[in-house]
N, C-alpha and C positions, 0 to 999 in steps of 0.2 A: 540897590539893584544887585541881586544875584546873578552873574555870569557861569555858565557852564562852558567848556571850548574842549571841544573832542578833538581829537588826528592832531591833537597839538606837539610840535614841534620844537625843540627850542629856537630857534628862528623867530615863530610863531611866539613865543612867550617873551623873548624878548623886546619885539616890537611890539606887543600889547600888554607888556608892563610898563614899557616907555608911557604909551598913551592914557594908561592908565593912572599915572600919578596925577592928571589934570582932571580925569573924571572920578574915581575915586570909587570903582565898581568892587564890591567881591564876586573874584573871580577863583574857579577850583578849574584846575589845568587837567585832562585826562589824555595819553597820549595814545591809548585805544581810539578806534573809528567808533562811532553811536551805529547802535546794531540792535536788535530786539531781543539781545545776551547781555546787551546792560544799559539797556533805557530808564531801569529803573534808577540810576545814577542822577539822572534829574529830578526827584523829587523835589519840591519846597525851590525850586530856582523858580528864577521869572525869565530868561533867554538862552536859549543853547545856539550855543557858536561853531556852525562844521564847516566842512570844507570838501572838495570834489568829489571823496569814495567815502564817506557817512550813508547811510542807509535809511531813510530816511521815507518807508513804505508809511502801508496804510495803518499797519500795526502800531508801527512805531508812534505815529502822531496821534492813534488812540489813546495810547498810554503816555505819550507827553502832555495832552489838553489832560488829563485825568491828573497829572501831576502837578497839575498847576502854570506849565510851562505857556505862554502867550505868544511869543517872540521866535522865530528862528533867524537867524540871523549868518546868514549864509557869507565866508570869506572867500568869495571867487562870484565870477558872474555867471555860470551853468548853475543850472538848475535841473538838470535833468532824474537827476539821484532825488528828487523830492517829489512827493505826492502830493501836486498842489489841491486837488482837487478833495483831499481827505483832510488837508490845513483848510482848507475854505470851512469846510462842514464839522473841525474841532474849533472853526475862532480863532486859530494860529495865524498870524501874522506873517509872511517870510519876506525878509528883506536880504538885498544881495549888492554887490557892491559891481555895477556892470563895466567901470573903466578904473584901473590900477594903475599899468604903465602900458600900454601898448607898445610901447619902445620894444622893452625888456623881452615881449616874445616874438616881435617881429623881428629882432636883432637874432633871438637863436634860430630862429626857422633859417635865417640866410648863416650860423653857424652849420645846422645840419644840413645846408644844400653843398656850402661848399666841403665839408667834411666829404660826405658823398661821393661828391664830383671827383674833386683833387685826391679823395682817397688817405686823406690825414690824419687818419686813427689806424691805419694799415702802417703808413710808415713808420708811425712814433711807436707803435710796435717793434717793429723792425730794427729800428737804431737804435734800441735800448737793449738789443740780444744782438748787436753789433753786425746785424743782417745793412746793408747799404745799398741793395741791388734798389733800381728803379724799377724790376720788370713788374708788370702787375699795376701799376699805377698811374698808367694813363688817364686823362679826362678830358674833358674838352671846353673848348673855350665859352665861357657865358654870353662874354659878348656877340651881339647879335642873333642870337636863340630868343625862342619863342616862351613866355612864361604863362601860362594860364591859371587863374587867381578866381579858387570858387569860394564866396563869397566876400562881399568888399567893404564892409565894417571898417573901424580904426584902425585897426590892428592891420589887415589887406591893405589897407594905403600907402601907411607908412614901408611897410614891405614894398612893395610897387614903387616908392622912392628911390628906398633903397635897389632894386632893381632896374627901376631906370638908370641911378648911375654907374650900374654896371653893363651899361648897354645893349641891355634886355627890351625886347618888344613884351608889349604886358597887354595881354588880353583877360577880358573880368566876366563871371556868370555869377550873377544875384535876382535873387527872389523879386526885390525890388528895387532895381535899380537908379543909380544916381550920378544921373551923367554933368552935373553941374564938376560932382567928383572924378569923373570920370576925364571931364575936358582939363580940370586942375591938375589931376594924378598924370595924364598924359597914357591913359590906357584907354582900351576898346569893349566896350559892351556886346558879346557874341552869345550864339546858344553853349547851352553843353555838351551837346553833341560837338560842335567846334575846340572848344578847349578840349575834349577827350580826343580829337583828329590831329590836330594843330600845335600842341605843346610839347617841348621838349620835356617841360618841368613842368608840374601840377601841384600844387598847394594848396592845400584845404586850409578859410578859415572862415564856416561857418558854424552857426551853433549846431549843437545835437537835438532834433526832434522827429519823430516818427518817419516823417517826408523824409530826411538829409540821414536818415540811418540806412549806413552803407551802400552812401553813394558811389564810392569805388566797391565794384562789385567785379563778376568775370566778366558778363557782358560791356561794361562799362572800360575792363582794362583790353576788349579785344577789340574796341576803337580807337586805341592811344599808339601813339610812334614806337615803331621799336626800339627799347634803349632809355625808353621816359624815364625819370626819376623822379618820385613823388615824394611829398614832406606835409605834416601833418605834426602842426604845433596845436591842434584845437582841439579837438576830441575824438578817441580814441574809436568810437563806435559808427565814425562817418566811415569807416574801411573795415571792408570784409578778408580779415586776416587770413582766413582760408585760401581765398581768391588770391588776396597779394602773393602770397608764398606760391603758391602755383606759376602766379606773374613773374616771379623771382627767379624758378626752376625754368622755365621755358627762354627765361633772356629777352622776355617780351618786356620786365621793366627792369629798367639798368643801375636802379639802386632806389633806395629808401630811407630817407631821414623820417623818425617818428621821435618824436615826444609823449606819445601818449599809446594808449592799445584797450580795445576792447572789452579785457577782463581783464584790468590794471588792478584793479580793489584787492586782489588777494596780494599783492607783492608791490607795488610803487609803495612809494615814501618809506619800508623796510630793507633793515639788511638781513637780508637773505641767505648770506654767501656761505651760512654752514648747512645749509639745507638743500636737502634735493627737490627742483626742479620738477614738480611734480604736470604744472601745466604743458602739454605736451604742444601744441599753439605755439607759445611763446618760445621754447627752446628749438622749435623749426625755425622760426625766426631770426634768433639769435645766432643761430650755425650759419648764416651768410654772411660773406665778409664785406656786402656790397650793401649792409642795411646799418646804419647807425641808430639806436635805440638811448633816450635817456628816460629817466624815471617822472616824469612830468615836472621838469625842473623851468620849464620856458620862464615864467613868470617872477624865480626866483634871482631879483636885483635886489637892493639896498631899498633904492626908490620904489620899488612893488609893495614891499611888505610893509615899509612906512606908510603908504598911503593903503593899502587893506586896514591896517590897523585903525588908522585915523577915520576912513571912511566906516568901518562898523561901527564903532565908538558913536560915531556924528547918526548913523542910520536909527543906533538904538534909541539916542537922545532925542532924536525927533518924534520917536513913538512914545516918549514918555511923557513929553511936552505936547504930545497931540498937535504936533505939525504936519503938516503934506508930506506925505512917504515917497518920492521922489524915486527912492529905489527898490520899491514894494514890488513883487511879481504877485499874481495869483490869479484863481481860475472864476470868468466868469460862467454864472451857471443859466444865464439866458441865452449867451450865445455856443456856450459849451467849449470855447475857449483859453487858452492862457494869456493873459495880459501884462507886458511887463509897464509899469510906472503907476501914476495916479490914477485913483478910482473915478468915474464918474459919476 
């Protein structure tokens, strides 16, 4: 079995040369994203390995099924960056790995709230240039505030745990909801119209698809409290960065934890830091001192990358064993659909 693994990282190649000694794959490591500037790098493989900002249009999977390539095998559980509907019609396979650690990003999302809030990247500023004033760094108490949690997946639970014992009232908007979860988590099933009226603090963790792209929008932040703070560990395209920044300039929202951002693909996962700054967005952004930005790092535990690793590993093995693809996404073309799991 030939392995390909683009956006690879050493992180990334360390945990999948661990898993690797048990399977026993060749694998060619590329630490470029796959882009239709070097697709041709997969000729003669049989799986290409990507990850959230690989490129992965129509072109590109014309000329992977051409290369011989069968398998995409996706290290994250978005899919958005793939054209499934162009895998269906090349015989491409895409398999994705939809639970890693949930912990891991539900733990940073409540890093970025309290960063935020308490303002903790201000101070550790500060005291390392022997500044010690408090001023500037008020927040306010969690306890007792309103949390509004748009979509409520694994990931939204465990956060919701973790915010109940901070003494958080937790209100949830999902697609489909699940008040079995709901009565267990000790949260409330409301509209979203209600979460955008009602929440002090707003947390996005729903997938990206057409519907959920840039659900915070202007309209959307000129129904929220004044002073809201929103955090966004999921994807970077459910917020319209224009709008936030505006939200930001008016004092209408009182801070911003992100993980992720909209036109991440040219700059996450690189350093950057001898280069200018060309995207003009994101350095608006950045110039606030009341937004905390990471490079899409949520996911990055010990325990994520172990089990991304192992779970591709096991995904590709299935398809080679011709077992049930358990974690197969693709598009059906009766109902005009995308389907994540088992075919019918």
């Amino acid at each position: 079995m030939k392995i390909v693994v683009f956006d690879a990282k050493p992180y990334d190649i360390e945990f999948f040369n661990k898993w690797n000694k048990e399977f026993g794959a060749q694998i060619t490591y590329f630490e470029e994203k796959l882009s239709l500037k070097n697709v041709m790098l997969t000729k003669y493989q049989d799986v290409v390995c990507t990850f959230v900002n690989d490129d992965l249009n129509e072109k590109v999977l014309n000329i992977l099924s051409k290369n011989g390539v069968r398998v995409v095998a996706a290290r994250c559980a978005g899919y958005n960056n793939i054209n499934l509907k162009a895998a269906r019609e090349n015989r491409i396979t895409v398999l994705r790995v939809p639970a890693y650690s949930p912990y891991a990003v539900a733990e940073h999302a409540l890093a970025l709230l309290m960063s935020v809030n308490r303002k903790t990247h201000k101070a550790y500023n500060r005291t390392r240039e022997g500044n010690f004033s408090l001023a500037g760094l008020t927040g306010m108490d969690l306890n007792g505030k309103t949390a509004g949690i748009i979509g409520t997946g694994r990931i939204a639970r465990i956060f919701i745990r973790i915010l109940n014992g901070l003494g958080m009232k937790v209100i949830g908007y999902d697609k489909f909801p699940n008040e079995q979860a709901a009565k267990e988590g000790n949260f409330t099933y409301v509209t979203l119209d209600e979460i955008f009226a009602k929440s002090d603090v707003i947390s996005l963790h729903c997938p990206l698809f057409p519907e959920t792209r840039h659900t915070i929008n202007k309209e959307t932040i000129a129904k929220m409290k004044d002073g809201v703070i929103i955090i966004n560990a999921a994807r970077g395209g459910l917020i319209d960065t224009e709008a936030l920044v505006e939200g930001l300039k008016d004092k209408k929202v009182g801070g911003a934890g992100l993980d992720v951002y909209e036109n991440e693909s040219s700059y996450f996962f690189e350093d950057e830091s001898a280069s200018v700054l060309e995207d003009d967005l994101l350095a608006r952004l950045l110039s606030f001192n009341n937004v905390v930005l990471t490079s899409h790092q949520a996911f990055l535990t010990k325990e994520a990358l172990d089990n991304i690793a192992e779970a591709t590993f096991n995904n590709i093995l299935s398809y080679v064993k011709e077992e049930p693809l358990v974690n197969e996404v693709w598009y059906n073309e009766e109902t005009g659909k995308v389907v994540e799991g088992l075919r019918k």
